[in-house]
TIZATOR-637816 format. One line per field, with one value per residue (C-alpha): residue number from 1; residue in three letters; x, y, z. Coordinates in Angstrom, 1 decimal. Example, Ala and Ser with C-alpha at 12.3 -4.5 7.8 and 13.67 -1.06 7.14 Angstrom:
2
pami <- [1_2]
nudo <- [ALA_SER]
east <- [12.3_13.7]
north <- [-4.5_-1.1]
up <- [7.8_7.1]
***
This chain:
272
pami <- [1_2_3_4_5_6_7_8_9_10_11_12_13_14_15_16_17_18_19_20_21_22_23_24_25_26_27_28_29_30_31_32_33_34_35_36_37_38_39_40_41_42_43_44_45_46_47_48_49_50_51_52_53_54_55_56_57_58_59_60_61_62_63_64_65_66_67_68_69_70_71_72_73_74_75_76_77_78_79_80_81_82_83_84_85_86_87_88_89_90_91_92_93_94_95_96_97_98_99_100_101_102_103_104_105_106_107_108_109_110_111_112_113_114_115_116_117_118_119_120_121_122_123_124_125_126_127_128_129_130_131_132_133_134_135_136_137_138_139_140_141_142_143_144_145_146_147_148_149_150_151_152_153_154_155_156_157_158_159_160_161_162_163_164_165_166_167_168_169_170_171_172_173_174_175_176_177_178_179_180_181_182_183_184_185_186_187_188_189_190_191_192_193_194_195_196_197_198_199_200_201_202_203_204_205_206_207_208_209_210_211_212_213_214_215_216_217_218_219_220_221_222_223_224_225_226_227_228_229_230_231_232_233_234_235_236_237_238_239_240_241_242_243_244_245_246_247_248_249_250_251_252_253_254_255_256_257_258_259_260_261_262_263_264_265_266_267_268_269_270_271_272]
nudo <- [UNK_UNK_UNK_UNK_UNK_UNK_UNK_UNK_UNK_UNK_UNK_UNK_UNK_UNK_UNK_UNK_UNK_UNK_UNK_UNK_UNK_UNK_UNK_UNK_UNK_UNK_UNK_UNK_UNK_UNK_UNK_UNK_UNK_UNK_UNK_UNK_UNK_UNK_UNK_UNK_UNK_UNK_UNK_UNK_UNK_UNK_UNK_UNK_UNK_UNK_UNK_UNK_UNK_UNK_UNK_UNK_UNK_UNK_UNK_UNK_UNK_UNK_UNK_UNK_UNK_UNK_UNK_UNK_UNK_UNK_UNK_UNK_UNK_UNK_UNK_UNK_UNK_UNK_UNK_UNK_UNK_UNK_UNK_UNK_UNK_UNK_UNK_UNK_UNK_UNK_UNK_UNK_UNK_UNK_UNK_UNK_UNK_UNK_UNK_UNK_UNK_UNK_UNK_UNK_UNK_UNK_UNK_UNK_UNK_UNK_UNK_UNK_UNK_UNK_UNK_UNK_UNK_UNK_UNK_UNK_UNK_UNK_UNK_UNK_UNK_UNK_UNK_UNK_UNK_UNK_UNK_UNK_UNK_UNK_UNK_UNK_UNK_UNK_UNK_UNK_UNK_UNK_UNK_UNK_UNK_UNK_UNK_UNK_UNK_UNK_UNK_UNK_UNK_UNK_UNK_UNK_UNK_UNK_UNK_UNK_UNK_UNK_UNK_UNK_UNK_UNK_UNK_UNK_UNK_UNK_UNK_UNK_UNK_UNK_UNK_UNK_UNK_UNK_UNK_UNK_UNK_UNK_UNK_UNK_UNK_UNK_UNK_UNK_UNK_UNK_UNK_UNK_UNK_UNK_UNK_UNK_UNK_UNK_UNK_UNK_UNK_UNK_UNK_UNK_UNK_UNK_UNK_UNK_UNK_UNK_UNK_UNK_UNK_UNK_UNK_UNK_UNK_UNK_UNK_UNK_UNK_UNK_UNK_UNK_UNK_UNK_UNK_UNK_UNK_UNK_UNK_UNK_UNK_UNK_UNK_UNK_UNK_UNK_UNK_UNK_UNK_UNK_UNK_UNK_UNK_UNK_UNK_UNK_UNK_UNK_UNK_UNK_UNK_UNK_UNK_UNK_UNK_UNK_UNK_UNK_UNK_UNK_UNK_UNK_UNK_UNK_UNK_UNK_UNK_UNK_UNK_UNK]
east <- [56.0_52.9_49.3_47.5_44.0_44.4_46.6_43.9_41.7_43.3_45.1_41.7_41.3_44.5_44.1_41.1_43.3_43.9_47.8_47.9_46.8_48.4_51.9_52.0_50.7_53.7_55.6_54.9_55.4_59.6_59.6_62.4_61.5_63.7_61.7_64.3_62.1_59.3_57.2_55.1_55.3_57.0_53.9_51.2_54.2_54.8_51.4_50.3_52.9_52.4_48.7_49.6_51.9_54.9_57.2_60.3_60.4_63.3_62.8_65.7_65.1_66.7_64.1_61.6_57.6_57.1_53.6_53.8_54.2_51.0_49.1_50.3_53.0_49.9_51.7_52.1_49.8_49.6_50.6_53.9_55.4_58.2_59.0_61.3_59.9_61.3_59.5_56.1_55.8_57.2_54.6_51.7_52.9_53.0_49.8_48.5_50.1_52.1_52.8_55.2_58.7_60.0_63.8_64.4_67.7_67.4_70.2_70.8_71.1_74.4_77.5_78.9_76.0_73.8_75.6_75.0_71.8_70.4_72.3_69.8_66.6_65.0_63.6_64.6_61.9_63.1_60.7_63.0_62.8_66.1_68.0_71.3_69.4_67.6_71.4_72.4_69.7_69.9_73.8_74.0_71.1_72.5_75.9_74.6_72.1_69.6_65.3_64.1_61.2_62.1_58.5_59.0_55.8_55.3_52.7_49.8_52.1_54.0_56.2_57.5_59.3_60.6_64.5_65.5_69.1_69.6_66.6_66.9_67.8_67.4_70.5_69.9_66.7_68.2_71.6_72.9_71.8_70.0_71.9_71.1_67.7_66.7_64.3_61.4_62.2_59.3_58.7_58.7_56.4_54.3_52.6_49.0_49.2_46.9_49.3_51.7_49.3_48.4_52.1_53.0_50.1_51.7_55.6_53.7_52.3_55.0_57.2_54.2_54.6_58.1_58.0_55.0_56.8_53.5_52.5_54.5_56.2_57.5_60.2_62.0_58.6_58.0_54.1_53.6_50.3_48.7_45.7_44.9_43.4_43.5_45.7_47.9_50.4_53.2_56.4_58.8_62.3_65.8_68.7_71.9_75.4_76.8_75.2_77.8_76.7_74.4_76.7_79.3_82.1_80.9_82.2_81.0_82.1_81.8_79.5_79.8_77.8_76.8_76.8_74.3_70.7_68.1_65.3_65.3_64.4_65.8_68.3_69.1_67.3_64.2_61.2_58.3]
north <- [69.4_70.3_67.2_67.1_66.4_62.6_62.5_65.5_63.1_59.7_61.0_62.8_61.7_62.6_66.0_67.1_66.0_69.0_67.5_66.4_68.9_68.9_69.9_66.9_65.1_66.2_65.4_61.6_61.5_63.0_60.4_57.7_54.1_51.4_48.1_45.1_41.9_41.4_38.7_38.9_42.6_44.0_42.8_45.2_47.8_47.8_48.1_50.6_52.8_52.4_53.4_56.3_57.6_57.3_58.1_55.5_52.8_50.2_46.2_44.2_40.1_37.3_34.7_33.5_32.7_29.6_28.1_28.5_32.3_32.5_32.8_35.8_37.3_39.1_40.8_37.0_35.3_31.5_31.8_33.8_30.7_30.2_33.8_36.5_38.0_41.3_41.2_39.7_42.8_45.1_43.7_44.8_47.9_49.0_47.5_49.3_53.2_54.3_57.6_55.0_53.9_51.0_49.4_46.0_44.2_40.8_40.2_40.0_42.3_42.0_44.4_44.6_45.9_48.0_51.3_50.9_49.8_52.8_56.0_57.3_56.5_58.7_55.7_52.5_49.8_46.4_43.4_40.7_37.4_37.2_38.7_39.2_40.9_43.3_44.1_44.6_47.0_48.5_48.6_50.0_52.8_54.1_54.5_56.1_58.3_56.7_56.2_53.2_51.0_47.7_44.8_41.6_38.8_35.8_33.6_36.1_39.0_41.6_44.6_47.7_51.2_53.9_55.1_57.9_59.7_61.3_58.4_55.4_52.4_48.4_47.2_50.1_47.3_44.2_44.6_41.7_38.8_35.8_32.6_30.1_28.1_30.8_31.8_29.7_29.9_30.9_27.8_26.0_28.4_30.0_33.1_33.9_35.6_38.3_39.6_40.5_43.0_44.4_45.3_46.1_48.5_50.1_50.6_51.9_54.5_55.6_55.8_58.6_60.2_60.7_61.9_64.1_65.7_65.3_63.5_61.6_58.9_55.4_57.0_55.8_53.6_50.1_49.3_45.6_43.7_40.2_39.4_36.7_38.8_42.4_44.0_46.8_48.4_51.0_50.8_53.5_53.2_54.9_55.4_53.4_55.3_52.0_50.7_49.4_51.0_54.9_55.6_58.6_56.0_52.5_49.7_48.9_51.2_49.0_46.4_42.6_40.0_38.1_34.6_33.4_31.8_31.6_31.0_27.8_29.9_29.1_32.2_34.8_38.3_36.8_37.9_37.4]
up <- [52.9_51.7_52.1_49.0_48.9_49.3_52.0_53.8_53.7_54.0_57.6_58.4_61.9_62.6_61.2_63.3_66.6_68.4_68.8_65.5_62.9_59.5_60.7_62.9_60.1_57.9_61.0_60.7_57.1_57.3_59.9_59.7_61.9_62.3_63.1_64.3_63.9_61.5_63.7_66.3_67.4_64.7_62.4_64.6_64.6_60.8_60.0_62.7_62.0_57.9_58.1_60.1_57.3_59.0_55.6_56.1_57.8_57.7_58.7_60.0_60.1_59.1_58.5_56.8_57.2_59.3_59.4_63.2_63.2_61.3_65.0_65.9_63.1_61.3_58.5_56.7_55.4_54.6_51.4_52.8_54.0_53.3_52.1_53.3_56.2_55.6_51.5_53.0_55.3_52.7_50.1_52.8_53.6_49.9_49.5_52.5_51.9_49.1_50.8_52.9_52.0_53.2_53.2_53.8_55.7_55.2_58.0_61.6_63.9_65.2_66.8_63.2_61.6_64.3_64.1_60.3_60.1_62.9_61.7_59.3_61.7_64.4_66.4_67.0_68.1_69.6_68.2_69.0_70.8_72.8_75.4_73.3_70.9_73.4_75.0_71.6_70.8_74.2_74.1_70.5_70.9_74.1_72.3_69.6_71.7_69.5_71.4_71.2_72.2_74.3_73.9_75.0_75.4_77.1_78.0_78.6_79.8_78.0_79.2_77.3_78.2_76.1_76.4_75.7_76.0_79.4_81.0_82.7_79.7_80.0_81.3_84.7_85.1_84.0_84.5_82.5_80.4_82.7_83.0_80.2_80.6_83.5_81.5_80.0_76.0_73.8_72.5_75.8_77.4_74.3_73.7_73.3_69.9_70.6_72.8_70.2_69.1_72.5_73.2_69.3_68.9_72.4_70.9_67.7_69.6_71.5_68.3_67.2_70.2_69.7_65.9_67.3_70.2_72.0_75.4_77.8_76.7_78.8_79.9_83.3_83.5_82.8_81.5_82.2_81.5_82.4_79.6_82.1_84.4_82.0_84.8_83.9_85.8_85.3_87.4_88.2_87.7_87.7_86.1_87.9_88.5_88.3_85.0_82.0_79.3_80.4_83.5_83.9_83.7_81.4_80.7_77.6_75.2_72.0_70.8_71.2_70.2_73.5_73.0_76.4_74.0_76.1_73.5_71.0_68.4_65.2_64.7_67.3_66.7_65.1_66.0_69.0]
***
């Protein structure tokens, strides 16, 4: 793949990165992103990774604009409601870069569909809302020996790490789904909707590390942050010989659809 003169100088500042250049430009267009959830963080995701000509990028969600995702779900607008989520953020995205492709799955994520929906992606980025969702994703992409990026918000706080085949993956941290109502639900708690973009613009970058080959990624490391306060910190952690799904000898070998709701979202696997 060759950049012709408009795409020199539309990805400019990219070029003129030392670990960039043209080739990793070219590298970012061939790239193939699969974004589950079109809300909160996959809105910052979508359009981060569209502007920086990542070529394909595929958008899983089930639901429609609701006049209360508006605060933080900034790839719809008000006149959106009511819409396809997966069209509205499709519409942007062409209006934004034509050099970008984007397919559209207006469905769920579920144990039917995931193998499906991630075999012709490079990376996978979680921007759901739920725990069975982020096993799912978890579960499916460690199976398939597929990176992803985990998000999840709250409050003021968010938290993200990178897996990768071979590194330490989210059920070695979390183990298992929390007991229902453990967990404040979104709605019950809320979510400051700047923080959505803090945490998306994070998984976005990561993905273009990964297409890029370059810097370290989030790896074995969990980056958590509290807006409150602006605190950040990174925590170290390690892959379990006992965990279900990335050990030697797992116990989950196929997918299921876990059935445990712990957010009064509408649907499960919508978006932040």
């Amino acid at each position: 793949m060759t950049l012709n003169d408009t795409q020199v100088e539309r990805y400019s500042r990219h070029i003129i990165l030392s670990d960039v250049g043209g080739e990793g430009q070219e590298k970012l267009l061939g790239g193939r992103v699969l974004i589950i959830g079109a809300g909160g963080l996959g809105s910052p995701i979508a359009l981060y990774l569209a502007a920086a000509g990542v070529g394909h990028l595929g958008i899983v969600d089930a639901d429609r604009v609701d006049l209360s995702n508006l605060q933080r779900q900034i790839a719809h607008y008000t006149a959106d409601v009511g819409r396809l989520k997966t069209e509205s953020a499709q519409q942007k995205i062409n209006a934004m870069n034509p050099d970008v492709s984007v397919t559209v799955y207006h469905e769920r994520f579920e144990a039917s569909n995931a193998f499906e929906l991630m075999q012709d992606y490079d990376f996978v980025i979680d921007g759901t809302d739920s725990f069975e969702s982020k096993f799912l994703i978890n579960d499916a992409c460690v199976i398939a020996n597929k990176p992803f990026s985990h998000g999840g918000i709250l409050r003021f706080d968010g938290q993200t790490f990178t897996y990768k085949p071979g590194h330490t993956c989210y059920r070695c941290i979390f183990d298992d789904l929390p007991p229902k109502n453990a967990v404040p639900t979104c709605s019950q708690a809320g979510v400051l909707g700047s923080i959505a973009g803090m945490l998306g613009t994070i998984q976005a970058t990561e993905a273009i590390k990964y297409l890029l080959g370059v810097g370290t990624l989030l790896t074995d490391r969990i980056l958590s942050f509290d807006a409150k306060t602006m605190q950040f910190r990174t925590i170290s952690v390690h892959q379990r010989q006992t965990c279900k799904v990335c050990s030697d000898t797992p116990s989950i070998t196929k997918l299921v659809d876990y059935e445990a709701p712990v957010c009064d979202l509408q649907s499960r696997g919508s978006a932040s």
